[in-house]
PyMOL Python script that loads the backbone (N, CA, C, O; Angstrom):
from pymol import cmd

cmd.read_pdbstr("""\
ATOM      1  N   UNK A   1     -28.779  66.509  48.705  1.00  0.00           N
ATOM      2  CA  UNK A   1     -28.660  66.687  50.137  1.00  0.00           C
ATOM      3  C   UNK A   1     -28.413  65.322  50.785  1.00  0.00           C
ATOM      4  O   UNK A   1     -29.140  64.366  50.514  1.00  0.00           O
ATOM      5  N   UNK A   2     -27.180  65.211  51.814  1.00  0.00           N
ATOM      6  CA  UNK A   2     -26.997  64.223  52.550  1.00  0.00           C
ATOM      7  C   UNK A   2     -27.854  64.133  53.460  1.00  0.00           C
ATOM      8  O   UNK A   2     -28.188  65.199  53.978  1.00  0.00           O
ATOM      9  N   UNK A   3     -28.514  62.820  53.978  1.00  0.00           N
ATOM     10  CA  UNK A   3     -29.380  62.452  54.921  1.00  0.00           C
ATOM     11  C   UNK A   3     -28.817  60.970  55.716  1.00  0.00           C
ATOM     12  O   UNK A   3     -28.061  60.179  55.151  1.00  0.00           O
ATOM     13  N   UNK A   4     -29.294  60.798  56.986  1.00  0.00           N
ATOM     14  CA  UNK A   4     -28.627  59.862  58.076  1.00  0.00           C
ATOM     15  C   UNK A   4     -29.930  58.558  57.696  1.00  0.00           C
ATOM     16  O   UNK A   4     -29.884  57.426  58.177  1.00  0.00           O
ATOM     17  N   UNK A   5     -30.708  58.908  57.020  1.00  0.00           N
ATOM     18  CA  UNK A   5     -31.964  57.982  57.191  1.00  0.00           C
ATOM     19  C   UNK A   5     -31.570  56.664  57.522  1.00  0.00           C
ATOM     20  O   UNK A   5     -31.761  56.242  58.663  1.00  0.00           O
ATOM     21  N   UNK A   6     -30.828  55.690  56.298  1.00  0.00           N
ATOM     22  CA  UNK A   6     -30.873  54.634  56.506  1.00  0.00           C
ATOM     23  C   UNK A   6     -29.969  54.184  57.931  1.00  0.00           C
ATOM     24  O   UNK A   6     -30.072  53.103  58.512  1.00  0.00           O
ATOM     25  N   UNK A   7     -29.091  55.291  58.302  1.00  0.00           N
ATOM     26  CA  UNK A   7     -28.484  54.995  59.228  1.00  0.00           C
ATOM     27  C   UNK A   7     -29.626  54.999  61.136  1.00  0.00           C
ATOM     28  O   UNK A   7     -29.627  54.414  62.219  1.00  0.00           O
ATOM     29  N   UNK A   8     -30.112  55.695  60.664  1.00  0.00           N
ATOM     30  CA  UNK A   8     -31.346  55.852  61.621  1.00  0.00           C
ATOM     31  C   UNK A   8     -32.304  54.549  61.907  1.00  0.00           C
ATOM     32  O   UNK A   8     -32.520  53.919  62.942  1.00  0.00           O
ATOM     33  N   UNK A   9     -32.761  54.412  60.637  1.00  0.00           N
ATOM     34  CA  UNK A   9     -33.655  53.456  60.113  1.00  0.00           C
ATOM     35  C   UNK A   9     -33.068  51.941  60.553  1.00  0.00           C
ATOM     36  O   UNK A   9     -33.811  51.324  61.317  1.00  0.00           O
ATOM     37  N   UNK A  10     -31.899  51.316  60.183  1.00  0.00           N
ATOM     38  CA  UNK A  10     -31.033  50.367  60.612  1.00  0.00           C
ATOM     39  C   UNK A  10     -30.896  50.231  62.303  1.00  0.00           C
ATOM     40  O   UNK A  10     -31.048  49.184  62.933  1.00  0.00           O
ATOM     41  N   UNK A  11     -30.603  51.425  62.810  1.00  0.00           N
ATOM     42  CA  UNK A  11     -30.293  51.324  64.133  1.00  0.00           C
ATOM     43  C   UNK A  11     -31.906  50.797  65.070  1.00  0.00           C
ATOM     44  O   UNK A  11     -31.879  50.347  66.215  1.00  0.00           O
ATOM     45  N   UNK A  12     -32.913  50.954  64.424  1.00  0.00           N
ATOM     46  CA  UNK A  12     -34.310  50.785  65.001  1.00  0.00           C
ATOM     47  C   UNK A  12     -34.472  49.407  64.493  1.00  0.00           C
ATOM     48  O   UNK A  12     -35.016  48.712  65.351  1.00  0.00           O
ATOM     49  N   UNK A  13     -34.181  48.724  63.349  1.00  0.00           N
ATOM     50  CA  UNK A  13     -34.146  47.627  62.938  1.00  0.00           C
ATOM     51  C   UNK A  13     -35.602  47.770  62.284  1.00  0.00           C
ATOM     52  O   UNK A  13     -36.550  47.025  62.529  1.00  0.00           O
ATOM     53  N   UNK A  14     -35.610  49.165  61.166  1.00  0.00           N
ATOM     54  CA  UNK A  14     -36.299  48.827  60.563  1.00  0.00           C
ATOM     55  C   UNK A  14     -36.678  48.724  58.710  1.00  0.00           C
ATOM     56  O   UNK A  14     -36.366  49.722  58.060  1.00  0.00           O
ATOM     57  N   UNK A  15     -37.152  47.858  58.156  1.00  0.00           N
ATOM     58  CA  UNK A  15     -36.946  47.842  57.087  1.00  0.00           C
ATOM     59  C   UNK A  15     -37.369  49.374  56.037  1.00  0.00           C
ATOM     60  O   UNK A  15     -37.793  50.406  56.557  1.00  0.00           O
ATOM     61  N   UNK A  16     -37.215  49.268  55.009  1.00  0.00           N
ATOM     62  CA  UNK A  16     -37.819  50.734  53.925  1.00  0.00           C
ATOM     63  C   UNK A  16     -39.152  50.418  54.504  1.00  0.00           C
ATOM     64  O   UNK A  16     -39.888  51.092  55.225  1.00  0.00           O
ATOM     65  N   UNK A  17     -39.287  49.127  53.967  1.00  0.00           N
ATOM     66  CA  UNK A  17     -41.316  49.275  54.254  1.00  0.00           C
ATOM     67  C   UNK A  17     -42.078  49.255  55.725  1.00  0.00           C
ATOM     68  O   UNK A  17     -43.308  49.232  55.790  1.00  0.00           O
ATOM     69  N   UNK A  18     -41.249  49.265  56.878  1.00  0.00           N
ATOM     70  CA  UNK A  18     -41.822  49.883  57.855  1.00  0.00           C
ATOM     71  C   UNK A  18     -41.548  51.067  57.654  1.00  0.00           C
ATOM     72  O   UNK A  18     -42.654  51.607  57.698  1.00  0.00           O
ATOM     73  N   UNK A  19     -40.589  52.068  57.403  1.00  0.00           N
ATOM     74  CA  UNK A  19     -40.443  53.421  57.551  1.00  0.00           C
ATOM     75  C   UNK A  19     -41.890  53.742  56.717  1.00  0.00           C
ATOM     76  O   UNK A  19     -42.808  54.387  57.223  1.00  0.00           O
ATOM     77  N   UNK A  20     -41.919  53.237  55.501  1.00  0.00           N
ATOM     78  CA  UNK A  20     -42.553  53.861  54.625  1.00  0.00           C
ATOM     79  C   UNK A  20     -44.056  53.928  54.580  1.00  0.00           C
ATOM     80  O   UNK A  20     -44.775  54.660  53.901  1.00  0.00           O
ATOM     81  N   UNK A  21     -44.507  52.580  55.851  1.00  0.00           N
ATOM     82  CA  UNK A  21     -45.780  52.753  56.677  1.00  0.00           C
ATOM     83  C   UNK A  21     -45.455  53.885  57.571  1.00  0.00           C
ATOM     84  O   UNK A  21     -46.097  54.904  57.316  1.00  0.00           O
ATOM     85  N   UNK A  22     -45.035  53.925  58.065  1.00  0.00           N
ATOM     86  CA  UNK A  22     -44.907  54.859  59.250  1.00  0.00           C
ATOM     87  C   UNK A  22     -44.897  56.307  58.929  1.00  0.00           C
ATOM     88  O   UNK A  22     -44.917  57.048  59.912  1.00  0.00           O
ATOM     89  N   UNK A  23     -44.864  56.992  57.491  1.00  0.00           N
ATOM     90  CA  UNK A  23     -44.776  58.109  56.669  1.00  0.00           C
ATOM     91  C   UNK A  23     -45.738  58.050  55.772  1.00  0.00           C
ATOM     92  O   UNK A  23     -46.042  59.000  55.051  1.00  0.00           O
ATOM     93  N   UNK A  24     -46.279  56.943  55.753  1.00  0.00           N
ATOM     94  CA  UNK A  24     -47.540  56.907  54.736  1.00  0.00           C
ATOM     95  C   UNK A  24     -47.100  57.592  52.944  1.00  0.00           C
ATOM     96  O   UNK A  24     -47.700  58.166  52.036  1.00  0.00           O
ATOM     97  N   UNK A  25     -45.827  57.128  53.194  1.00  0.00           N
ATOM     98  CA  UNK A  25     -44.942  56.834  51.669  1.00  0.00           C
ATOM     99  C   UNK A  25     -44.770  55.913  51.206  1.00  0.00           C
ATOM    100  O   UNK A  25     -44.597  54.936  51.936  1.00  0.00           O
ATOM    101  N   UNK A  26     -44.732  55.759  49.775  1.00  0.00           N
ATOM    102  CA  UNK A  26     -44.091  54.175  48.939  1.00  0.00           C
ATOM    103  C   UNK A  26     -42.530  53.720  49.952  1.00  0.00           C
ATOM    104  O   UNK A  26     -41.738  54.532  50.431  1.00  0.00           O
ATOM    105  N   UNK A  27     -42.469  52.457  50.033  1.00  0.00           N
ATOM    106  CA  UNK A  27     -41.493  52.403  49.851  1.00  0.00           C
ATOM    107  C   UNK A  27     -40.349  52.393  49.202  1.00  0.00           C
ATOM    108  O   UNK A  27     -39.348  51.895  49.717  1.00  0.00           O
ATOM    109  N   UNK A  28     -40.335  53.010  47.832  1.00  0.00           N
ATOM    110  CA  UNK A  28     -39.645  53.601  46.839  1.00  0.00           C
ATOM    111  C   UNK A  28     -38.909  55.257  46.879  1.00  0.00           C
ATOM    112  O   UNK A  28     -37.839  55.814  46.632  1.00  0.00           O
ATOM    113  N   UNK A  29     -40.486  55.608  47.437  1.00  0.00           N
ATOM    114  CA  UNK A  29     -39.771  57.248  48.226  1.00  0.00           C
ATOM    115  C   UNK A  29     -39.098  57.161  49.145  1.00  0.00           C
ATOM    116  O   UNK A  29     -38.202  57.999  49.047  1.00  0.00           O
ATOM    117  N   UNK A  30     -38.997  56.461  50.237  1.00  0.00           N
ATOM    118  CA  UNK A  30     -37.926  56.393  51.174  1.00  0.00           C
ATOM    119  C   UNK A  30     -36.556  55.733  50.588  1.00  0.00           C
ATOM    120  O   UNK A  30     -35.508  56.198  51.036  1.00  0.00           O
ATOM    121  N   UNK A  31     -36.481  54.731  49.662  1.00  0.00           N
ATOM    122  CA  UNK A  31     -35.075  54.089  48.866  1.00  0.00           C
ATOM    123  C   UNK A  31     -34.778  55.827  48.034  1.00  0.00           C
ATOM    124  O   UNK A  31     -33.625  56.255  47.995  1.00  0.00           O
ATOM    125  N   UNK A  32     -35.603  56.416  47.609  1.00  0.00           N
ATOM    126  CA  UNK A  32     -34.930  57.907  47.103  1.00  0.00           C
ATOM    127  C   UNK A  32     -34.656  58.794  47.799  1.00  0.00           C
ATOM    128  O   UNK A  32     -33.625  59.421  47.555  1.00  0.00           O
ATOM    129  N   UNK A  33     -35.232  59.047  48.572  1.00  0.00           N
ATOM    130  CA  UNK A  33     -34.771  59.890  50.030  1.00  0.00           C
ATOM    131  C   UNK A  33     -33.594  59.744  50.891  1.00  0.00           C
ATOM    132  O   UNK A  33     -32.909  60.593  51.463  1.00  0.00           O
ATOM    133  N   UNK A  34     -33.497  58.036  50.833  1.00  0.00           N
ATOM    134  CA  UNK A  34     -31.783  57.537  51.106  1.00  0.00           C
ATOM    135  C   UNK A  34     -30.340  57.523  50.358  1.00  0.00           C
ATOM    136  O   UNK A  34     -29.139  57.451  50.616  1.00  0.00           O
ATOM    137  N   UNK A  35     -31.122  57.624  49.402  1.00  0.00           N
ATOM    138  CA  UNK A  35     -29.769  57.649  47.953  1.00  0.00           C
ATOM    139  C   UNK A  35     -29.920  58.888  47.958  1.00  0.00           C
ATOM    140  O   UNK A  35     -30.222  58.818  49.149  1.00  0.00           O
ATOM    141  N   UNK A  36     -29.993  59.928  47.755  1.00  0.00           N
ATOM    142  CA  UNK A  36     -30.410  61.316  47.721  1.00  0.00           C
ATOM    143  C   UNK A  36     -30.545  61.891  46.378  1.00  0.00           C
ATOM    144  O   UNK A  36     -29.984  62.848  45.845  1.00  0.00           O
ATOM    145  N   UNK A  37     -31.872  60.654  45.764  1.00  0.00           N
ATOM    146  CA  UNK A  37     -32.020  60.925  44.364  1.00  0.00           C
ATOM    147  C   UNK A  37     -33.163  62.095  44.306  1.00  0.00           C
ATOM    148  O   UNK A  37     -33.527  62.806  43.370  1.00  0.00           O
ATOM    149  N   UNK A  38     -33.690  62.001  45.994  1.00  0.00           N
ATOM    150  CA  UNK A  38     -35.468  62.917  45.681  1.00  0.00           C
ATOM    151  C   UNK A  38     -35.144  63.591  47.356  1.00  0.00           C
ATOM    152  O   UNK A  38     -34.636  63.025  48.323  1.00  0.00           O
ATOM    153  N   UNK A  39     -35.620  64.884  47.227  1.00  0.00           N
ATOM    154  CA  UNK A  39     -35.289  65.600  48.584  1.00  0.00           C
ATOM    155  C   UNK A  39     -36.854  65.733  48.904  1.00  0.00           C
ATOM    156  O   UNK A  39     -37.657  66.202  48.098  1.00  0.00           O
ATOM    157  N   UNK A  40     -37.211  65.224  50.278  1.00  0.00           N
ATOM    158  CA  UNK A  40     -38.668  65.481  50.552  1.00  0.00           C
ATOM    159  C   UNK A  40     -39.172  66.737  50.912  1.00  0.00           C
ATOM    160  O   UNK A  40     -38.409  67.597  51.353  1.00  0.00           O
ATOM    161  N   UNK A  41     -40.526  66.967  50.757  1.00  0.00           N
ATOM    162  CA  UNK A  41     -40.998  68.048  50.615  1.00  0.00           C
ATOM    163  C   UNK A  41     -40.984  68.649  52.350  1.00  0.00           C
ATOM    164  O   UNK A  41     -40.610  67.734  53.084  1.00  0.00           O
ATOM    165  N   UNK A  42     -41.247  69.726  52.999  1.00  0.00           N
ATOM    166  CA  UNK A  42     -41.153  70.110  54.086  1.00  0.00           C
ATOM    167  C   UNK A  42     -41.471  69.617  55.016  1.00  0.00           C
ATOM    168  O   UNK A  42     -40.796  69.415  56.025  1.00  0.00           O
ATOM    169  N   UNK A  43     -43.027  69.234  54.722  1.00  0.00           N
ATOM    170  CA  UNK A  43     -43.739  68.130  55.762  1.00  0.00           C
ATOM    171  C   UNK A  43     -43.176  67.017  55.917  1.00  0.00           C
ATOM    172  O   UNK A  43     -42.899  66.548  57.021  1.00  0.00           O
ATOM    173  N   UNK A  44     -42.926  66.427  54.732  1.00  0.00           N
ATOM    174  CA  UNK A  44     -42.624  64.990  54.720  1.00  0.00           C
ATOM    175  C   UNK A  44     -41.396  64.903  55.613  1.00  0.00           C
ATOM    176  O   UNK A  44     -41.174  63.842  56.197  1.00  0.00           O
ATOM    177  N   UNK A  45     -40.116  66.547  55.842  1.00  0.00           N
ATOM    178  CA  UNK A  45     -38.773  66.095  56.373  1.00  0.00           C
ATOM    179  C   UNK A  45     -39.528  66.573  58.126  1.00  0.00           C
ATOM    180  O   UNK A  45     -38.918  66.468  59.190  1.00  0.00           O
ATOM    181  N   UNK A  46     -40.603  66.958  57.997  1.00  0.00           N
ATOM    182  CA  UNK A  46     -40.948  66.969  59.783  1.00  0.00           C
ATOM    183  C   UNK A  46     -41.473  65.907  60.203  1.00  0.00           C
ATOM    184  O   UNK A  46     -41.555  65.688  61.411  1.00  0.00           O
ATOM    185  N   UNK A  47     -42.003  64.904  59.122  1.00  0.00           N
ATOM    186  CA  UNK A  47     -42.691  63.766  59.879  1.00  0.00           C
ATOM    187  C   UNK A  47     -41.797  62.693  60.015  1.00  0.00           C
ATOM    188  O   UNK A  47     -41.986  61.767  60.805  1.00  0.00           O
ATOM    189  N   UNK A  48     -40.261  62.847  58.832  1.00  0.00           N
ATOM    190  CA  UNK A  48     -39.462  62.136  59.190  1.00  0.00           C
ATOM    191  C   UNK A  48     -38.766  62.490  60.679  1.00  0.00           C
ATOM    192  O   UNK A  48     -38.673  61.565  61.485  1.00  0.00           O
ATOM    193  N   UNK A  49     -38.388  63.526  60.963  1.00  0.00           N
ATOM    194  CA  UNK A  49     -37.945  63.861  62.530  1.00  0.00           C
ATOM    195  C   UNK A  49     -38.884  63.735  63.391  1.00  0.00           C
ATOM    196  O   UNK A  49     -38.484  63.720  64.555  1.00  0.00           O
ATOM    197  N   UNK A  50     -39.912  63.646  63.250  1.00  0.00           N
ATOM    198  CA  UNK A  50     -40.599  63.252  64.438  1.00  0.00           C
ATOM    199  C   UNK A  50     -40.850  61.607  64.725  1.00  0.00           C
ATOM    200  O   UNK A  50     -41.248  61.210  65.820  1.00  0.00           O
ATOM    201  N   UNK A  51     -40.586  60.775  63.679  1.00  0.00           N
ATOM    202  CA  UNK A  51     -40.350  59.046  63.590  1.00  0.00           C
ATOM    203  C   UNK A  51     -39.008  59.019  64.372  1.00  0.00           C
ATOM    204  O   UNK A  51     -38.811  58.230  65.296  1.00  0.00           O
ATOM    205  N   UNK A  52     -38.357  59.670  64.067  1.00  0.00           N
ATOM    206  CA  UNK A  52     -36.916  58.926  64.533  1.00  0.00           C
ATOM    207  C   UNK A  52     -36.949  60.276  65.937  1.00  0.00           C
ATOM    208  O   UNK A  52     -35.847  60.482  66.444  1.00  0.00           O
ATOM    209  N   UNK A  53     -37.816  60.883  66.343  1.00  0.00           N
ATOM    210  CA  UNK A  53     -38.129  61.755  67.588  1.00  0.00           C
ATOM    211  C   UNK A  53     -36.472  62.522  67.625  1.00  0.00           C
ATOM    212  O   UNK A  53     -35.709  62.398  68.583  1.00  0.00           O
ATOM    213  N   UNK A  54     -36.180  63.245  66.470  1.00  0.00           N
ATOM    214  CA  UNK A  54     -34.719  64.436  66.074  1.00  0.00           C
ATOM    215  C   UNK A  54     -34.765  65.047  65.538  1.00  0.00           C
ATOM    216  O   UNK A  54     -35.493  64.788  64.580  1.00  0.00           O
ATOM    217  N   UNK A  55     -34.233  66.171  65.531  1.00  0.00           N
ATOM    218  CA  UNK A  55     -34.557  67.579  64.806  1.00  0.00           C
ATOM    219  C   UNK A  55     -34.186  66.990  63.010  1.00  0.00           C
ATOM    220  O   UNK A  55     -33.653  65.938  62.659  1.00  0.00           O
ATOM    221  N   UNK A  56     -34.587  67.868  62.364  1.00  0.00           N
ATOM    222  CA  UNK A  56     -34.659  68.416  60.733  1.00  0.00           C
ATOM    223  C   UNK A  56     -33.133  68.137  60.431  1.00  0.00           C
ATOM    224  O   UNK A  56     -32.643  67.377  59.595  1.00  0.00           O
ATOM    225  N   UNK A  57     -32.422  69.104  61.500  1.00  0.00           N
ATOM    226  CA  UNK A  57     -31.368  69.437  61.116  1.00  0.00           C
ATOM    227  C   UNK A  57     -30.103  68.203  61.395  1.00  0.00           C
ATOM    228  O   UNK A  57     -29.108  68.094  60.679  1.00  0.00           O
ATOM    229  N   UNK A  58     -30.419  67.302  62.637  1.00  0.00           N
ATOM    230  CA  UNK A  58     -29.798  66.307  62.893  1.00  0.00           C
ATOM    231  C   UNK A  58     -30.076  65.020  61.936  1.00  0.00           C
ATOM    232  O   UNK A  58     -29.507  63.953  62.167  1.00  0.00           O
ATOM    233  N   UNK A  59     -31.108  65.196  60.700  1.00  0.00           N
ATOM    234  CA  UNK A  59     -31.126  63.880  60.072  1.00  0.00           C
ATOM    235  C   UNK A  59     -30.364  64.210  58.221  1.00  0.00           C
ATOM    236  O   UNK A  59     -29.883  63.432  57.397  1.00  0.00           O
ATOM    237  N   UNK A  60     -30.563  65.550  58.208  1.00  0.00           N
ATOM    238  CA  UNK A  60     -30.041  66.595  56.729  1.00  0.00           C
ATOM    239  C   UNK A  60     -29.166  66.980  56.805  1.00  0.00           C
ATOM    240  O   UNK A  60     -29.077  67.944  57.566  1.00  0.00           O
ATOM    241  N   UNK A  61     -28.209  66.622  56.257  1.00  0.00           N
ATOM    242  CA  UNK A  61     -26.955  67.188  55.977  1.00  0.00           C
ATOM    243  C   UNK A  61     -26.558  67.928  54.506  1.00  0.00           C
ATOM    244  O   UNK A  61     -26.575  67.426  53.383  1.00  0.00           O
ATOM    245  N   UNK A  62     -26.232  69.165  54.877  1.00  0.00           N
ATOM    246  CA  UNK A  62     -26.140  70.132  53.777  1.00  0.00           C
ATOM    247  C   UNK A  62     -24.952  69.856  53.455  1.00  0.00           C
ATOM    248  O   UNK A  62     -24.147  69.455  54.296  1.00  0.00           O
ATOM    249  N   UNK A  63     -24.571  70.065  51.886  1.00  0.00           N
ATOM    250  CA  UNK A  63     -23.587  69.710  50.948  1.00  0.00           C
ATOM    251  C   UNK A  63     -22.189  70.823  51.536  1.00  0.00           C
ATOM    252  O   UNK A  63     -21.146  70.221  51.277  1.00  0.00           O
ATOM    253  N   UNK A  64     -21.859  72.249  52.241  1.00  0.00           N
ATOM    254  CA  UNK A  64     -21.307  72.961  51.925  1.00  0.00           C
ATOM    255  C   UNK A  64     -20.139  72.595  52.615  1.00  0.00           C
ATOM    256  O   UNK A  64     -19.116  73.269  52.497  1.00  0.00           O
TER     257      UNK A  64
END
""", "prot")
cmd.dss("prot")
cmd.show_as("cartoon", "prot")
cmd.util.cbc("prot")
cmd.orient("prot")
């Protein structure tokens, strides 16, 4: 699954390891969440839309 993260993340000027405080994730899970080696679990993609304050659907981009 395509995701805007780092593009999000950049525009706030912030590094993996602030996101990854801010989600109370490694910063390793967020470098996989950006490459789209690891798709986060449900919660984890609501607490990402609520950091960057945008829907689910505006940060996930489906393959079809």
């Amino acid at each position: 699954m395509n995701n805007r993260i780092r593009e999000l993340r950049a525009a706030r000027g912030w590094s993996q390891a602030t996101l990854a405080d801010l989600l109370d994730v490694s910063r390793q899970t967020v470098n996989a969440i950006e490459t789209g080696r690891y798709d986060p679990s449900l919660p984890l993609a609501f607490a990402i839309a609520r950091v960057f304050d945008t829907s689910i659907e505006a940060i996930f981009l489906t393959d079809a």
